[in-house]
N, CA, C and O atoms as a Tripos MOL2 file, in Angstrom:
@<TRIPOS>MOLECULE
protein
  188   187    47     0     0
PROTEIN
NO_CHARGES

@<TRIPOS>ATOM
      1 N          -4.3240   -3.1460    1.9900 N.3       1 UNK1
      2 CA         -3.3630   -4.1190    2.4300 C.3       1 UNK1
      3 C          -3.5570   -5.4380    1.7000 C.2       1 UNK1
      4 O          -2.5920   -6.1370    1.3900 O.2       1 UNK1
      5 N          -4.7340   -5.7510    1.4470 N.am      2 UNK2
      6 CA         -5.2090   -7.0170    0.8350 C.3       2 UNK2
      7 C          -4.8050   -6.7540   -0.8560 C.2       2 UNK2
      8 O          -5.0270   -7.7770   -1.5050 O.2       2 UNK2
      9 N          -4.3590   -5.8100   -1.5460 N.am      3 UNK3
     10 CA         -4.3160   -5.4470   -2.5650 C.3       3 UNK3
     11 C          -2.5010   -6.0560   -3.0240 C.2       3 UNK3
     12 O          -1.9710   -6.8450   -3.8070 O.2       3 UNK3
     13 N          -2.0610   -4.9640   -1.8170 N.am      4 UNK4
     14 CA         -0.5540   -5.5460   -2.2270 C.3       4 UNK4
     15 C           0.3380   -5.5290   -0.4520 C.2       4 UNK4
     16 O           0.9040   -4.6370    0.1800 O.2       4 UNK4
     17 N           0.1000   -6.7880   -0.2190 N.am      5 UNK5
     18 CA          0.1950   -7.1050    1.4710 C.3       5 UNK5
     19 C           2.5980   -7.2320    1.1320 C.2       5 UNK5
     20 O           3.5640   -7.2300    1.8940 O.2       5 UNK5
     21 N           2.4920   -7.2790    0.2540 N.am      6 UNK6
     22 CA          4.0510   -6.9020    0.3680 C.3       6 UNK6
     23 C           4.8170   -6.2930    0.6790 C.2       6 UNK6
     24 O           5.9250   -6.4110    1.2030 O.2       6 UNK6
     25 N           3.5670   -4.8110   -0.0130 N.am      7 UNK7
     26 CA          4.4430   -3.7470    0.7460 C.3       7 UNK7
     27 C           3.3480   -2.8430    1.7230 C.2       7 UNK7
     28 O           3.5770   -1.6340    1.6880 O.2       7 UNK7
     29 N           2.4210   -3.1800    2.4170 N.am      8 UNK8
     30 CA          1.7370   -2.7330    2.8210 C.3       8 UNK8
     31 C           0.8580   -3.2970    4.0670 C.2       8 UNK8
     32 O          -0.1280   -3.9400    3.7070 O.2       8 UNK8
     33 N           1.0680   -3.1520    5.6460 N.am      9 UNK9
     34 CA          0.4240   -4.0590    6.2700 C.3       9 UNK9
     35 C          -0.1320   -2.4640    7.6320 C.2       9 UNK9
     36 O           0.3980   -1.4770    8.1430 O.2       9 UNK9
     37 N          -1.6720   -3.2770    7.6310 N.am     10 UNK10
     38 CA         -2.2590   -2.9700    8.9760 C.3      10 UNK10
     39 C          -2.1760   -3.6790   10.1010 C.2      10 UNK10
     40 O          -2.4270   -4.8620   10.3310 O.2      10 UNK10
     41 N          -1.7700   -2.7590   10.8150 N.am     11 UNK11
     42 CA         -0.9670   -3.2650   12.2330 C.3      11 UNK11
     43 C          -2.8250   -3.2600   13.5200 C.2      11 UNK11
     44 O          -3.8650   -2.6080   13.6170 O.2      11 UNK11
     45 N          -2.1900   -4.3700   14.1470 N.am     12 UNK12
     46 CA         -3.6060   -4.1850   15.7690 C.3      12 UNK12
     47 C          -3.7660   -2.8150   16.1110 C.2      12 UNK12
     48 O          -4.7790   -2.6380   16.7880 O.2      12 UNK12
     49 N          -3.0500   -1.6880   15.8510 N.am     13 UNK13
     50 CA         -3.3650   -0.4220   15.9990 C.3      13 UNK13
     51 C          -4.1360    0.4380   14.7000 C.2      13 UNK13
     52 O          -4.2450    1.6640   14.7020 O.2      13 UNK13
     53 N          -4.6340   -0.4450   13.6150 N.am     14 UNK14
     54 CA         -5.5670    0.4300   12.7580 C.3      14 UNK14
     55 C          -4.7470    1.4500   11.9020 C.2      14 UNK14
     56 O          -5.0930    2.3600   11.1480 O.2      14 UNK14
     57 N          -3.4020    0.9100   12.3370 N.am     15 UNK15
     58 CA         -2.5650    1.7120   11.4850 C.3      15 UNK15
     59 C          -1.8650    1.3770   10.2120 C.2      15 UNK15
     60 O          -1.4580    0.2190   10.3070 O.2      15 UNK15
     61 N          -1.5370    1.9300    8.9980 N.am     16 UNK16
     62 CA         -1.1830    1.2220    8.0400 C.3      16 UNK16
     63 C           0.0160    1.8190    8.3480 C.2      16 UNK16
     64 O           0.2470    2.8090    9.0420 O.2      16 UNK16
     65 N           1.0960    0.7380    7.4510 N.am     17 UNK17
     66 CA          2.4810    0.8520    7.5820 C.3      17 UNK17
     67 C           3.1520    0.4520    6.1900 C.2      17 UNK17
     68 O           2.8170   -0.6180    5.6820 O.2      17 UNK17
     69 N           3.8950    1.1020    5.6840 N.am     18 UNK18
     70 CA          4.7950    0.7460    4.3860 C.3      18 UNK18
     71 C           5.8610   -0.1090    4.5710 C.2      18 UNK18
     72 O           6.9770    0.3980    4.6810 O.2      18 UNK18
     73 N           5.7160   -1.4970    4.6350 N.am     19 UNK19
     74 CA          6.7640   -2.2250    4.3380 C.3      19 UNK19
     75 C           8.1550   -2.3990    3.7220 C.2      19 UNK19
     76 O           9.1620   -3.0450    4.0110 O.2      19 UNK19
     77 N           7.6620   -1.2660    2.4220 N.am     20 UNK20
     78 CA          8.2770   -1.2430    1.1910 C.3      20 UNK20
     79 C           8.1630    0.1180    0.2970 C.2      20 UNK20
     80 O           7.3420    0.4240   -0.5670 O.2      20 UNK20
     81 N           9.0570    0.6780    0.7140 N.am     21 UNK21
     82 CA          9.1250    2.3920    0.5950 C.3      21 UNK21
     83 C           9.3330    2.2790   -1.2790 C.2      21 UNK21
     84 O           8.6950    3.0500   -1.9960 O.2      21 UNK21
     85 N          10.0700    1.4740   -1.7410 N.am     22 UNK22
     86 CA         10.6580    1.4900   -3.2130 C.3      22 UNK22
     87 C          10.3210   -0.1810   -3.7690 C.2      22 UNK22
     88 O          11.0720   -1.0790   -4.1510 O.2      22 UNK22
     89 N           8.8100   -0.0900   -3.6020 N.am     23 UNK23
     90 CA          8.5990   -1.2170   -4.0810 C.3      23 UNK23
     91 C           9.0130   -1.7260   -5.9470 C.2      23 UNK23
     92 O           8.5750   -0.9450   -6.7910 O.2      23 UNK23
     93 N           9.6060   -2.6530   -6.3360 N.am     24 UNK24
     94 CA          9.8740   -3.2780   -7.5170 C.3      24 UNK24
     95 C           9.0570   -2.9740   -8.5000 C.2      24 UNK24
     96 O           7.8760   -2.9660   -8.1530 O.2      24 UNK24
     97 N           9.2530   -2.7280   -9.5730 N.am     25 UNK25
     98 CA          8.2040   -2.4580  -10.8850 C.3      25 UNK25
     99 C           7.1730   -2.9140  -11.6410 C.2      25 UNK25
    100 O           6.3220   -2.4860  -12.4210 O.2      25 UNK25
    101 N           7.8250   -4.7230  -10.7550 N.am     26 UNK26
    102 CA          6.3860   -5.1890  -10.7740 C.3      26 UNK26
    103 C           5.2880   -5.4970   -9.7740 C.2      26 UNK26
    104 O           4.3690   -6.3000   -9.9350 O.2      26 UNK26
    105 N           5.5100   -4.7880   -8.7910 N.am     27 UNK27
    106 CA          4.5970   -4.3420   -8.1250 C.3      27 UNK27
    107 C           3.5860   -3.4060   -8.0780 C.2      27 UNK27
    108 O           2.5620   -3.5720   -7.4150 O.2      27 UNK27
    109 N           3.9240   -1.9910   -9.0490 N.am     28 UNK28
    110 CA          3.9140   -0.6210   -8.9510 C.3      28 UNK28
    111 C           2.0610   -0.8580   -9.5210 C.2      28 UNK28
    112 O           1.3560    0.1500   -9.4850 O.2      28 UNK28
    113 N           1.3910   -2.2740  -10.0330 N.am     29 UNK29
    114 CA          0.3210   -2.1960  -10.7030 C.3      29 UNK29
    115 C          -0.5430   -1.9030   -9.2000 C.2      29 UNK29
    116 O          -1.1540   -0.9230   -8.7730 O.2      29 UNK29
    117 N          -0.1810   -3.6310   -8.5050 N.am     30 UNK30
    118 CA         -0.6370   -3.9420   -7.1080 C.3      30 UNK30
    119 C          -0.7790   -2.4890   -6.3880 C.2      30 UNK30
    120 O          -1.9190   -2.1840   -6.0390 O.2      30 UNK30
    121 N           0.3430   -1.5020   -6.1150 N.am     31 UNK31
    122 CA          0.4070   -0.2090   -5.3760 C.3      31 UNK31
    123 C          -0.4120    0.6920   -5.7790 C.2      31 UNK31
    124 O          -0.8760    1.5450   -5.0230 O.2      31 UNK31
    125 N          -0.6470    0.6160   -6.8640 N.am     32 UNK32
    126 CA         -1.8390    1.8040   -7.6240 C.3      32 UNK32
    127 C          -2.9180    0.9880   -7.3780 C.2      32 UNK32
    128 O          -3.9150    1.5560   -6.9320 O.2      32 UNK32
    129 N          -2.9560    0.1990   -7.4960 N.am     33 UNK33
    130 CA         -4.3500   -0.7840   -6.9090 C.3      33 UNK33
    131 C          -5.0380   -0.3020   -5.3240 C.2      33 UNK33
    132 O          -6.1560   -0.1190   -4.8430 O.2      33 UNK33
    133 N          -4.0800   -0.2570   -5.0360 N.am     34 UNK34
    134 CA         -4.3170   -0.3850   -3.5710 C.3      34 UNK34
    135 C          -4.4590    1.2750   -3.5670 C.2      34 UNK34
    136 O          -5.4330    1.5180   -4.2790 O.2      34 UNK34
    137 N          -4.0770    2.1160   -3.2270 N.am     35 UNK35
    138 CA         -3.9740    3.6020   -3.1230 C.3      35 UNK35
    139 C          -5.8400    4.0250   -3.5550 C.2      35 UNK35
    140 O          -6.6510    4.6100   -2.8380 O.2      35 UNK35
    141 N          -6.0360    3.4600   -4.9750 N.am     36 UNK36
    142 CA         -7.3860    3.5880   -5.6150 C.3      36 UNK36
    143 C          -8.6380    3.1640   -4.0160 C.2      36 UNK36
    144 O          -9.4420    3.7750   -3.3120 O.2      36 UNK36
    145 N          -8.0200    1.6090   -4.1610 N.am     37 UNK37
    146 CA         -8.8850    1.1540   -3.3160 C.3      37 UNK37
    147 C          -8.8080    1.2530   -1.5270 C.2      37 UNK37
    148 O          -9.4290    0.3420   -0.9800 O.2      37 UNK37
    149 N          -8.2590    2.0480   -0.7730 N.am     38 UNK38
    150 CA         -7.5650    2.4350   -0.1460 C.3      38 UNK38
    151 C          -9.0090    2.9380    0.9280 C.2      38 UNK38
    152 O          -9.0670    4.1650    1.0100 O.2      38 UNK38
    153 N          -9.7900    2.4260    1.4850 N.am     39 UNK39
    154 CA        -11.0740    2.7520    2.2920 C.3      39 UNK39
    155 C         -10.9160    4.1500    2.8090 C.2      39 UNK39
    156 O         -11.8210    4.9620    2.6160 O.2      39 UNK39
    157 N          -9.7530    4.5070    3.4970 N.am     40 UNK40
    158 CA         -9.0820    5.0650    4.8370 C.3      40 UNK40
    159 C          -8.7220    6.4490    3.7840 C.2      40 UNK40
    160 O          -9.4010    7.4170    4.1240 O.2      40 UNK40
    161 N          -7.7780    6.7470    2.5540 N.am     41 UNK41
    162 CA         -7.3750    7.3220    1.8620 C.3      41 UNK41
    163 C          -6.5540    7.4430    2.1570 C.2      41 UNK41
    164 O          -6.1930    8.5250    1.6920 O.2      41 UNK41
    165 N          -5.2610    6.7420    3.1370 N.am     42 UNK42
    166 CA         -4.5770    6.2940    3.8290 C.3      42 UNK42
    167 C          -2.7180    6.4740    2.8390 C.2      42 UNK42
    168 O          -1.5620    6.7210    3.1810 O.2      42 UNK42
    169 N          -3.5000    6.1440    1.4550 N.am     43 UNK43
    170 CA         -2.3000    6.0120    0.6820 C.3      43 UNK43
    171 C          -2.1210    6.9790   -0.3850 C.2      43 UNK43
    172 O          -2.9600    7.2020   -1.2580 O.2      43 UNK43
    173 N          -1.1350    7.4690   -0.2900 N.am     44 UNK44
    174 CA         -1.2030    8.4700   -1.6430 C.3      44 UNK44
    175 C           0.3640    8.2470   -2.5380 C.2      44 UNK44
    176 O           1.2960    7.8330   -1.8480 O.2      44 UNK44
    177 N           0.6500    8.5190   -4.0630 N.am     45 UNK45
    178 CA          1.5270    8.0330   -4.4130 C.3      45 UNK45
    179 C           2.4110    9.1230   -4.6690 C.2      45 UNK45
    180 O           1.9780   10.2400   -4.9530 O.2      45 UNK45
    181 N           3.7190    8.8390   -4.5770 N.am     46 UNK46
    182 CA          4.5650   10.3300   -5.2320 C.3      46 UNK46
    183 C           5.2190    9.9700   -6.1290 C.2      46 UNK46
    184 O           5.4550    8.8270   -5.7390 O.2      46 UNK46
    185 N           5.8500   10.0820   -7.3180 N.am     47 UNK47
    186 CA          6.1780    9.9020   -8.6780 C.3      47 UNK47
    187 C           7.7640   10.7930   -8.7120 C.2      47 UNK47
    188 O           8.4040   10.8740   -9.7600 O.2      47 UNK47
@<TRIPOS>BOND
     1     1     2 1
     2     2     3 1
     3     3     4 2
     4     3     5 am
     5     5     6 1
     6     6     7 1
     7     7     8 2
     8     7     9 am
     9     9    10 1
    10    10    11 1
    11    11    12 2
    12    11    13 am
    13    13    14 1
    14    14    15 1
    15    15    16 2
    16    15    17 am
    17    17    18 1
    18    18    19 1
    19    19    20 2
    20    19    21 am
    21    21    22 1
    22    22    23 1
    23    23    24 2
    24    23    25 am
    25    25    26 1
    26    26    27 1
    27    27    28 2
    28    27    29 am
    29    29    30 1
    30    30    31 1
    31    31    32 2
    32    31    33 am
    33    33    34 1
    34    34    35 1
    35    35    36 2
    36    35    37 am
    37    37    38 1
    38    38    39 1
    39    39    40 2
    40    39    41 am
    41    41    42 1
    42    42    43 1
    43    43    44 2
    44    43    45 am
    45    45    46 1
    46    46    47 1
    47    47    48 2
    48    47    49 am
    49    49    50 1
    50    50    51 1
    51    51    52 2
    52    51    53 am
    53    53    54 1
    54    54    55 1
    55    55    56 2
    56    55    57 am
    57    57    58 1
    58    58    59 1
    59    59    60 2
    60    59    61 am
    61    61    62 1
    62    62    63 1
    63    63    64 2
    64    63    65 am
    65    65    66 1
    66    66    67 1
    67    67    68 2
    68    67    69 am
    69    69    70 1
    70    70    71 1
    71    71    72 2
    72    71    73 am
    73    73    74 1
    74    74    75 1
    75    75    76 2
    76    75    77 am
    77    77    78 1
    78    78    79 1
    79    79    80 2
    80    79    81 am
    81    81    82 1
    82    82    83 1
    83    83    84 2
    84    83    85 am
    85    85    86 1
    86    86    87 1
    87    87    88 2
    88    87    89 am
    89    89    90 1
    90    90    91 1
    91    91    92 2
    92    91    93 am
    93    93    94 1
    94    94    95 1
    95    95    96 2
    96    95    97 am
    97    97    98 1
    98    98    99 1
    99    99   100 2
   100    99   101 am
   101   101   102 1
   102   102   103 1
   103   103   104 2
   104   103   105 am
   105   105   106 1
   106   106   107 1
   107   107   108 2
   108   107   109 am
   109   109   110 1
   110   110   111 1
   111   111   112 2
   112   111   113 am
   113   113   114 1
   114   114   115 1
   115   115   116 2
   116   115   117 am
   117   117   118 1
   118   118   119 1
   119   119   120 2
   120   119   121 am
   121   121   122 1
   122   122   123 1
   123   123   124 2
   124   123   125 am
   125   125   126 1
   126   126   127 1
   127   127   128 2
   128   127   129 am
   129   129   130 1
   130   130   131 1
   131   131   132 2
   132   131   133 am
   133   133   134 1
   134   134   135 1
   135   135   136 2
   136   135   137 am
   137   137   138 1
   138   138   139 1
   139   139   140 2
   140   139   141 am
   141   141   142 1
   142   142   143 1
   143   143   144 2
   144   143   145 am
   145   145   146 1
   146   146   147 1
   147   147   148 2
   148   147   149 am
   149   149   150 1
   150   150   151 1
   151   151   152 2
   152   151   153 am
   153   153   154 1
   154   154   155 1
   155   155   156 2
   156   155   157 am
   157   157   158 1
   158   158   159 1
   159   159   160 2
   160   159   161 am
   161   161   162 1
   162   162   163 1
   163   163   164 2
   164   163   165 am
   165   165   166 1
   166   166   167 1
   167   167   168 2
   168   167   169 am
   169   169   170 1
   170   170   171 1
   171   171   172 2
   172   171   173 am
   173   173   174 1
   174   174   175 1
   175   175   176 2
   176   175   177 am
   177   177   178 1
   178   178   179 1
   179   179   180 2
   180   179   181 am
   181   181   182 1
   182   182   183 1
   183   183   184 2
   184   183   185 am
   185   185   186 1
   186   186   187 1
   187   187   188 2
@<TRIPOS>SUBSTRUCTURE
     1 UNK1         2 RESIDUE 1 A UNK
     2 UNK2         6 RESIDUE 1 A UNK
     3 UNK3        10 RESIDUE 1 A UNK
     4 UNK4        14 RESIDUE 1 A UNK
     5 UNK5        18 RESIDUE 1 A UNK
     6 UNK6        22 RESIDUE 1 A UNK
     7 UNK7        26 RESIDUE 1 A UNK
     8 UNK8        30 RESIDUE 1 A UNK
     9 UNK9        34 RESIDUE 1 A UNK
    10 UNK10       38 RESIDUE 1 A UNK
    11 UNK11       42 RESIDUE 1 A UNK
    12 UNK12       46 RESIDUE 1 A UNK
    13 UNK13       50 RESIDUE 1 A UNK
    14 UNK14       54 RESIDUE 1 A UNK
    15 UNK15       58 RESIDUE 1 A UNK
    16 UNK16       62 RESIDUE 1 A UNK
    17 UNK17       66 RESIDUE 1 A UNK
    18 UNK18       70 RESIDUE 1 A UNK
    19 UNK19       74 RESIDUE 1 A UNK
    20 UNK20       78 RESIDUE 1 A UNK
    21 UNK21       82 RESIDUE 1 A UNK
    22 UNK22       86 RESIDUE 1 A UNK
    23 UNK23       90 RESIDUE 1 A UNK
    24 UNK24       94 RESIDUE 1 A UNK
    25 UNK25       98 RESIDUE 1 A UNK
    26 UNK26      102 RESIDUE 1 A UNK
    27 UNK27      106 RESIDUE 1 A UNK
    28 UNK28      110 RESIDUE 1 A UNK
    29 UNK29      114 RESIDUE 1 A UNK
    30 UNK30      118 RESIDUE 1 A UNK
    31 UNK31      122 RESIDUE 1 A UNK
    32 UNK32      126 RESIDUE 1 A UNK
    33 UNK33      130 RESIDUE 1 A UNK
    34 UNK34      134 RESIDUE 1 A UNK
    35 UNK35      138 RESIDUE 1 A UNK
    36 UNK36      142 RESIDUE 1 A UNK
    37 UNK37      146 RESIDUE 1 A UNK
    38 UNK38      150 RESIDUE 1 A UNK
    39 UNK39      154 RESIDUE 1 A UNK
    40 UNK40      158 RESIDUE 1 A UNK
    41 UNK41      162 RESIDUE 1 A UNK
    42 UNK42      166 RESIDUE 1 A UNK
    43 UNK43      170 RESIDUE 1 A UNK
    44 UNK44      174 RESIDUE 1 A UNK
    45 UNK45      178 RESIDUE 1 A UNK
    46 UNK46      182 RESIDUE 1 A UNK
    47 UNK47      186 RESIDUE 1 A UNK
């Protein structure tokens, strides 16, 4: 979430949530960022 909090936020329930289903292209670095660094494994990407 701290990676790319734009499209990506943890809610008081420990739950992550996608903000941003079709995030912008220049985001797509931030989103692979985050997925990598992703504690939970929480995020996975589809292409």
């Amino acid at each position: 979430m701290t990676v790319a909090p734009e499209v990506f936020e943890v809610r008081d329930d420990d739950m992550l949530y996608v903000l941003d289903e079709q995030p912008s292209f220049e985001l797509h670095a931030k989103v692979e960022a985050a997925a990598r660094r992703c504690p939970k494994l929480a995020i996975t990407l589809e292409r």
